[in-house]
C-alpha positions as CSV (number, residue, x, y, z in Angstrom):
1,X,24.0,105.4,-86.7
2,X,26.0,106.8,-84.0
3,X,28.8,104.6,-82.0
4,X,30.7,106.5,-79.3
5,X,33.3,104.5,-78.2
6,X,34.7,104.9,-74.2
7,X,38.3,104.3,-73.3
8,X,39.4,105.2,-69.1
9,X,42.2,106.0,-70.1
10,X,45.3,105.6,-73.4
11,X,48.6,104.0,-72.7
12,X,49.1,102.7,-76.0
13,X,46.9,102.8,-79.5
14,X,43.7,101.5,-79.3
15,X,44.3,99.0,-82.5
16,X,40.8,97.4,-81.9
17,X,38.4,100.3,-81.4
18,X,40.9,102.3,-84.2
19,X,40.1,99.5,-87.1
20,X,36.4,99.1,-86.0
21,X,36.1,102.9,-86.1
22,X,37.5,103.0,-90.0
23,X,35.6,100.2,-90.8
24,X,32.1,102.0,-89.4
25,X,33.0,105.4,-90.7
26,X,33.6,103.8,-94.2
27,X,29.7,101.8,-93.8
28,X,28.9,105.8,-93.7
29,X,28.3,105.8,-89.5
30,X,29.0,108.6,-87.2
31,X,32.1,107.7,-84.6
32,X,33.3,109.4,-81.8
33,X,35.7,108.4,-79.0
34,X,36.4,109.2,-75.1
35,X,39.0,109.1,-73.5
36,X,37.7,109.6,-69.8
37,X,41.4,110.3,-68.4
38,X,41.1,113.5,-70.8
39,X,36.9,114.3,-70.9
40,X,33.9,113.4,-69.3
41,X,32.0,110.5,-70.9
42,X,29.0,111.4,-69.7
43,X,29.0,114.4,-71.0
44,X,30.5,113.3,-74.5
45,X,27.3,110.7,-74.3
46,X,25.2,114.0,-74.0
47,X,26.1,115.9,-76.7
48,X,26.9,113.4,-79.5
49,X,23.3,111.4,-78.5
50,X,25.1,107.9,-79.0
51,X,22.9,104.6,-80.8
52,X,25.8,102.7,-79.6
53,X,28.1,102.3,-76.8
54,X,31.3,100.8,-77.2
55,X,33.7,100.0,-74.4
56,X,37.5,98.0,-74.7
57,X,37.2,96.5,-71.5
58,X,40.3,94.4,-69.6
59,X,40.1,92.2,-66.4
60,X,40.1,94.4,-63.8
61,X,38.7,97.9,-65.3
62,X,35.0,96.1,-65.4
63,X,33.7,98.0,-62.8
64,X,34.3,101.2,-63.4
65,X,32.9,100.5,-67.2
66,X,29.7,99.0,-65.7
67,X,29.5,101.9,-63.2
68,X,29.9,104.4,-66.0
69,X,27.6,102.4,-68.5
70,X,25.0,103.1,-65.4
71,X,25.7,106.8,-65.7
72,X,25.7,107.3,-69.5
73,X,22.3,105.4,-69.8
74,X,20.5,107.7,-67.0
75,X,21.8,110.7,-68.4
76,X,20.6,109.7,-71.9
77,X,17.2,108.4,-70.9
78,X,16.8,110.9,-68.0
């Protein structure tokens, strides 16, 4: 399976997606992350062809992770 994890931007480590990533990669899954400050997650979605989205998500950011989830989906699905 393939998990692509989405982050807006890094201010610190991501300890959460970080130990879920190990944890997947060691079940044998493919992981990838974004870091939309730095890339376009879209476009990420695009080329690694995601099974899974996964999003750290704190009060106040849950709109522009809804908005994006929006995006990702159409561009996958067309």
């Amino acid at each position: 399976m393939r998990i692509l994890f989405v982050e807006q931007q890094i201010a610190y480590e991501p300890q959460g997606i970080m130990q879920l990533s190990s944890v997947l990669k060691q079940a044998g899954h493919e992981v990838e992350l974004a870091i939309a400050a730095q890339e376009d997650p879209v476009q990420v979605a695009r080329d690694f062809e995601p099974d899974i989205l996964g999003y750290s998500v704190m009060t106040g950011s849950q709109r522009y992770y809804f908005d994006l989830n929006l995006r990702i989906r159409e561009a996958l699905n067309g």
